[in-house]
C-alpha atoms as a printed R data frame, in Angstrom:
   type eleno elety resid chain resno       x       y      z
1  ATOM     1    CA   UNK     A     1  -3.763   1.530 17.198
2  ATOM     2    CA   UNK     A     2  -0.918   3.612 18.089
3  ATOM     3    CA   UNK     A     3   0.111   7.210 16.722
4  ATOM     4    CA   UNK     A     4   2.135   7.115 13.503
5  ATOM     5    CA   UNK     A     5   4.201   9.855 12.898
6  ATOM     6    CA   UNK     A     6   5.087   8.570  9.487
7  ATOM     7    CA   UNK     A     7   1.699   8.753  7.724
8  ATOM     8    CA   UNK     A     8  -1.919   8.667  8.116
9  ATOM     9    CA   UNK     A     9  -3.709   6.455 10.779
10 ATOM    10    CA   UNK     A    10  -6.434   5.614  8.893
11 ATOM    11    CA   UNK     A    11  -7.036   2.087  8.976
12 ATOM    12    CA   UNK     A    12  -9.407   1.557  6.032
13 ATOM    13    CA   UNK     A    13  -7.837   1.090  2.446
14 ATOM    14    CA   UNK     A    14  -5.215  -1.295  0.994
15 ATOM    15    CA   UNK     A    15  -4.476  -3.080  4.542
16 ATOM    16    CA   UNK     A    16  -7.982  -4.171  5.602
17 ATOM    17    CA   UNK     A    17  -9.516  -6.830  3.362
18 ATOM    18    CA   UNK     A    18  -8.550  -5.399 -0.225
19 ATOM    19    CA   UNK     A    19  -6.381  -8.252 -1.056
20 ATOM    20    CA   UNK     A    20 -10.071 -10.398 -0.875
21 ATOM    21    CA   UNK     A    21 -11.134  -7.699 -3.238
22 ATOM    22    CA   UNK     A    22  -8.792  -8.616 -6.112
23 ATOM    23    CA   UNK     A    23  -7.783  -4.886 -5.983
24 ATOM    24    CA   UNK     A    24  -4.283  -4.818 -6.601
25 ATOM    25    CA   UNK     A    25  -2.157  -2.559 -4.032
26 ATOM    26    CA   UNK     A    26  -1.716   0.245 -6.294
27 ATOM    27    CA   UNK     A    27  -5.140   0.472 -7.158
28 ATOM    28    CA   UNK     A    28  -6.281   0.119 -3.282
29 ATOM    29    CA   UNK     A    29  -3.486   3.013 -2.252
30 ATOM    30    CA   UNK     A    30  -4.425   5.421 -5.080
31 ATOM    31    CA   UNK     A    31  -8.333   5.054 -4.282
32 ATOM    32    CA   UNK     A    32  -7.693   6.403 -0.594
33 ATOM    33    CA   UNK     A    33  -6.620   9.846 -2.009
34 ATOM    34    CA   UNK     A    34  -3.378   9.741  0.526
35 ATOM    35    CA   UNK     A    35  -1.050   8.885 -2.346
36 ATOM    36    CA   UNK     A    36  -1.527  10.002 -6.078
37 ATOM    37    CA   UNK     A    37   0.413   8.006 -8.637
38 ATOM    38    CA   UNK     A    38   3.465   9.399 -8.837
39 ATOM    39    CA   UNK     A    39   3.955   9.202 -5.044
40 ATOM    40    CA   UNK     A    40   3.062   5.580 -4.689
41 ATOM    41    CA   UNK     A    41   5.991   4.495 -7.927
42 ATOM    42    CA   UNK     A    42   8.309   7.019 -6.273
43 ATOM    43    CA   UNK     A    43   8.266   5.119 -2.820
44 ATOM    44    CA   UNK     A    44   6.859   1.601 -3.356
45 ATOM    45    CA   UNK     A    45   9.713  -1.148 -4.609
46 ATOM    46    CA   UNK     A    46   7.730  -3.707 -5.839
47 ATOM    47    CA   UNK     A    47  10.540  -6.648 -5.535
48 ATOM    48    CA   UNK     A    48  11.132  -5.787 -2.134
49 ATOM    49    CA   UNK     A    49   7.275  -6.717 -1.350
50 ATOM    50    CA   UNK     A    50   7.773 -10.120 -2.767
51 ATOM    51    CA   UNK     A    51  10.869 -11.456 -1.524
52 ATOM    52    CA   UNK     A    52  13.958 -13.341 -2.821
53 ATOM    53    CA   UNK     A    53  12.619 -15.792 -5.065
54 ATOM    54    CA   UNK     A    54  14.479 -19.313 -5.736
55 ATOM    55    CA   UNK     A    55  17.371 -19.702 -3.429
């Protein structure tokens, strides 16, 4: 995996396997300590993660 000059590299967390977890992405990104709570709802738009819906 390539450099990211945008964030951390670590590759554990809410991209590898959490989703078989049940832990919901908030959750997953607050319980790596990279993010606290206030970051993650300042930057994550949930409705853009889901897509248009019906049309």
């Amino acid at each position: 995996m390539g450099s990211n000059p945008t964030g951390p590299t670590n590759t554990t967390g809410p991209t590898t396997g959490d989703a078989d977890e049940g832990t919901a992405l908030r959750e997953a990104a607050l319980a790596t300590g990279y993010v606290n709570a206030e970051q993650f709802d300042r930057v994550v738009n949930p409705a853009a993660k889901v897509g248009r819906v019906g049309g």
